[in-house]
Structure formats: structure tokens, C-alpha cells
C-alpha positions as CSV (number, residue, x, y, z in Angstrom):
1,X,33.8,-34.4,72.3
2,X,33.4,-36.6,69.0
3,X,35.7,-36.6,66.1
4,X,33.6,-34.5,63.6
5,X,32.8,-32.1,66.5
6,X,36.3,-31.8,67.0
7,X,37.2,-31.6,62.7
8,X,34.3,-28.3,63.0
9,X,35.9,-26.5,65.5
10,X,39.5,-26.7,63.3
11,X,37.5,-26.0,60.3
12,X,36.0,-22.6,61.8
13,X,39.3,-21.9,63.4
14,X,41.1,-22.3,60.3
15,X,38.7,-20.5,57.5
16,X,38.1,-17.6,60.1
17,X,41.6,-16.8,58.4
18,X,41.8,-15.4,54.8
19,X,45.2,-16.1,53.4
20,X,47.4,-18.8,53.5
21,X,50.3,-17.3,55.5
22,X,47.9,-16.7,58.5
23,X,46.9,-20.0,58.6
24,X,50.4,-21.3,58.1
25,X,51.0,-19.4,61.1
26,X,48.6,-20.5,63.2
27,X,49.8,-24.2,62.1
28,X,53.8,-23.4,63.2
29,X,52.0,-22.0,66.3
30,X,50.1,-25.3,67.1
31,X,53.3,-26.9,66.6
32,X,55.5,-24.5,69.2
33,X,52.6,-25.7,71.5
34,X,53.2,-29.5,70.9
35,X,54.3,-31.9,74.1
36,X,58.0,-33.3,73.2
37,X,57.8,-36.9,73.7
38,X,59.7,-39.1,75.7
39,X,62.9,-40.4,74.1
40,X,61.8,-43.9,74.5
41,X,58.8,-43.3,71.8
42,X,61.0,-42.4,69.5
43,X,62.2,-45.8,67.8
44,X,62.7,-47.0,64.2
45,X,59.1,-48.6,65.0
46,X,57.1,-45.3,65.5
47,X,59.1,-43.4,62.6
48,X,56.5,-42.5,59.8
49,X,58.1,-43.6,56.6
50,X,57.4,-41.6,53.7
51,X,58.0,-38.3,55.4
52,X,60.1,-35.2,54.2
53,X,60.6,-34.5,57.9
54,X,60.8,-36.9,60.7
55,X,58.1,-37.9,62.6
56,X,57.1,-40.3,65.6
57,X,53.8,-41.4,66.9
58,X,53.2,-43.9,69.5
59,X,49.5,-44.9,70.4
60,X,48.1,-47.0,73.8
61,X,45.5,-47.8,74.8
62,X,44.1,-46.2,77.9
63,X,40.6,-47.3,79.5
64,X,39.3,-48.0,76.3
65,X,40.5,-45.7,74.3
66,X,43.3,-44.8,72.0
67,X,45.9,-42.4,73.1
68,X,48.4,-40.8,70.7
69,X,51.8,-38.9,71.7
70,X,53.6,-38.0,68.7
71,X,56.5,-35.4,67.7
72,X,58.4,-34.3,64.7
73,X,61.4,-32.3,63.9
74,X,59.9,-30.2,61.4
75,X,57.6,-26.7,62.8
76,X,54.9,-27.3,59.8
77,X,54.8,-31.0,60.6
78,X,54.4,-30.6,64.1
79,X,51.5,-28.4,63.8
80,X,49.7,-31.0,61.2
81,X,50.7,-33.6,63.8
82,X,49.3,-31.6,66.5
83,X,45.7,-31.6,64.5
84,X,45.5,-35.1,63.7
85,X,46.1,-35.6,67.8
86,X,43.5,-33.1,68.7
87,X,40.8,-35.0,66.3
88,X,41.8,-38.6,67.3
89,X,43.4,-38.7,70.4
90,X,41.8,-40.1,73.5
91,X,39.0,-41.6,70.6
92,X,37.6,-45.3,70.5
93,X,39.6,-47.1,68.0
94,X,36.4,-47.9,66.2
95,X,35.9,-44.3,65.9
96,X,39.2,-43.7,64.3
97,X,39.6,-46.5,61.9
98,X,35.5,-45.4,60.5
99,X,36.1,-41.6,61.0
100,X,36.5,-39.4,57.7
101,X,38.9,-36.6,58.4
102,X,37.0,-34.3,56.1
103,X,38.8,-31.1,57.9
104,X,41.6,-31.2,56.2
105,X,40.0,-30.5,52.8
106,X,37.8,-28.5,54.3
107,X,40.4,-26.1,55.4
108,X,42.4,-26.7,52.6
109,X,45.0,-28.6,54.3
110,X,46.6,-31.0,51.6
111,X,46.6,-28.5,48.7
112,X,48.6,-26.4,50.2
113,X,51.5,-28.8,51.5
114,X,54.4,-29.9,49.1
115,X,54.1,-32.9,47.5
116,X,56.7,-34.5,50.5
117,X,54.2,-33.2,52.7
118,X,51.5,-34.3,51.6
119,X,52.6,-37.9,51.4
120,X,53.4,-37.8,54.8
121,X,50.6,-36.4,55.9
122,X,49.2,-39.3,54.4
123,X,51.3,-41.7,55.9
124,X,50.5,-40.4,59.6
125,X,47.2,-40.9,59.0
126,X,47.5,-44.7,58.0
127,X,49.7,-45.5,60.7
128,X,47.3,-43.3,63.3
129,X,44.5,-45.7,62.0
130,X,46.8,-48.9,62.1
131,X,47.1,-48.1,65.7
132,X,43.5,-47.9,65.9
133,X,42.7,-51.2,64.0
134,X,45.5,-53.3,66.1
135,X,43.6,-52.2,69.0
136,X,40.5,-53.0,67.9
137,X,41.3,-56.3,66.7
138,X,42.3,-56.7,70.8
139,X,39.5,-55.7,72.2
């Protein structure tokens, strides 16, 4: 499935709810549902900086293709973490580094996050698309 296919689906997920609580909900709920990763992953390296909350994500390439694991310590965070891997996991890192992650305006996303959050959602998203451009440069 491509990227903006992906970003549609999470849009209509996400404004199929009215109010903001619901889709908070559903956001803590995607984060409940998010894979712990391996201890190993979680280094000073992987550490987003500029986070409220603490958060790792590790990317490798896998048959030509950029795969994410990431985790936080925060329920919110986690379920923003958990988007950003559905949209740009398992993607071509030319893909991700040219891809315009218009759902999360779309659903409202960054208006709605704390200034601390919103930074670091930020942040994810810039190292998520460092990973992407290191790996392209390899290829």
C-alpha cells in the first residue's frame, strides 16, 4: 500500500470521530497496541531529542526497503509513534524522504498536541526521514 494511501485511511479513521477526546482515545489505544522494542534499540543514538517524553526509533533496511521499530514511554506519544510507523514503515527511502505527511493536518494532529509535543512530533519525523536519506545515499 503507498504512503498517501496509507495517510487516507488514518484520515477517515480519525475524522469519522467528532470530538477530540475520542480521537485522543483512539490515539492511547494505537499506542497500547505498539510492539515494545528490543532493549538493544534503545541507545543514546535512537533517542529523539527534543521530546517531552522519551522516545526511540531504529530504522534498517530490509530488501530494499526501510523498516522502522520504535517505542516511547509516553501513551499519547506512542500512539503518534505508532502512525508515523504505519505511514512509513516497510516504504522505499525515496518514498519517505519525498513523501508529505499531509494526515496529520488533515486530522488535526499538531494543533492539538502541547507545544512539547509538537516539537517532538517534529523531531520524529526528521530523524524518521534521516534514516531514509542515509539509506538512500547507500543504495
Amino acid at each position: 500500500m503507498s504512503i498517501n494511501e496509507i495517510q487516507d485511511e488514518i484520515i477517515e479513521e480519525f475524522t469519522a470521530l467528532d470530538d477530540w477526546m475520542d480521537r485522543y482515545a483512539l490515539l492511547i489505544e494505537l499506542g497500547e497496541s505498539l510492539e515494545l522494542i528490543e532493549e538493544k534499540y534503545k541507545t543514546p543514538d535512537t533517542l529523539i531529542e527534543g521530546c517531552q517524553s522519551r522516545v526511540w526509533i531504529y530504522a534498517e533496511m530490509r530488501d530494499g526497503l526501510v523498516h522502522f521499530v520504535a517505542e516511547s514511554d509516553a501513551l499519547i506519544v506512542k500512539g503518534i509513534v505508532s502512525l508515523l510507523l504505519r505511514v512509513l514503515n516497510d516504504q522505499t527511502p525515496q518514498d519517505i524522504v519525498n513523501t508529505d505527511l499531509y494526515f496529520i493536518s488533515r486530522i488535526g494532529l499538531q494543533e492539538h498536541l502541547s507545544p512539547t509535543r509538537s516539537n517532538g512530533l517534529v523531531a520524529m519525523i526528521k530523524q524518521m526521514k534521516l534514516y531514509a536519506m542515509a539509506f538512500a545515499g547507500m543504495q
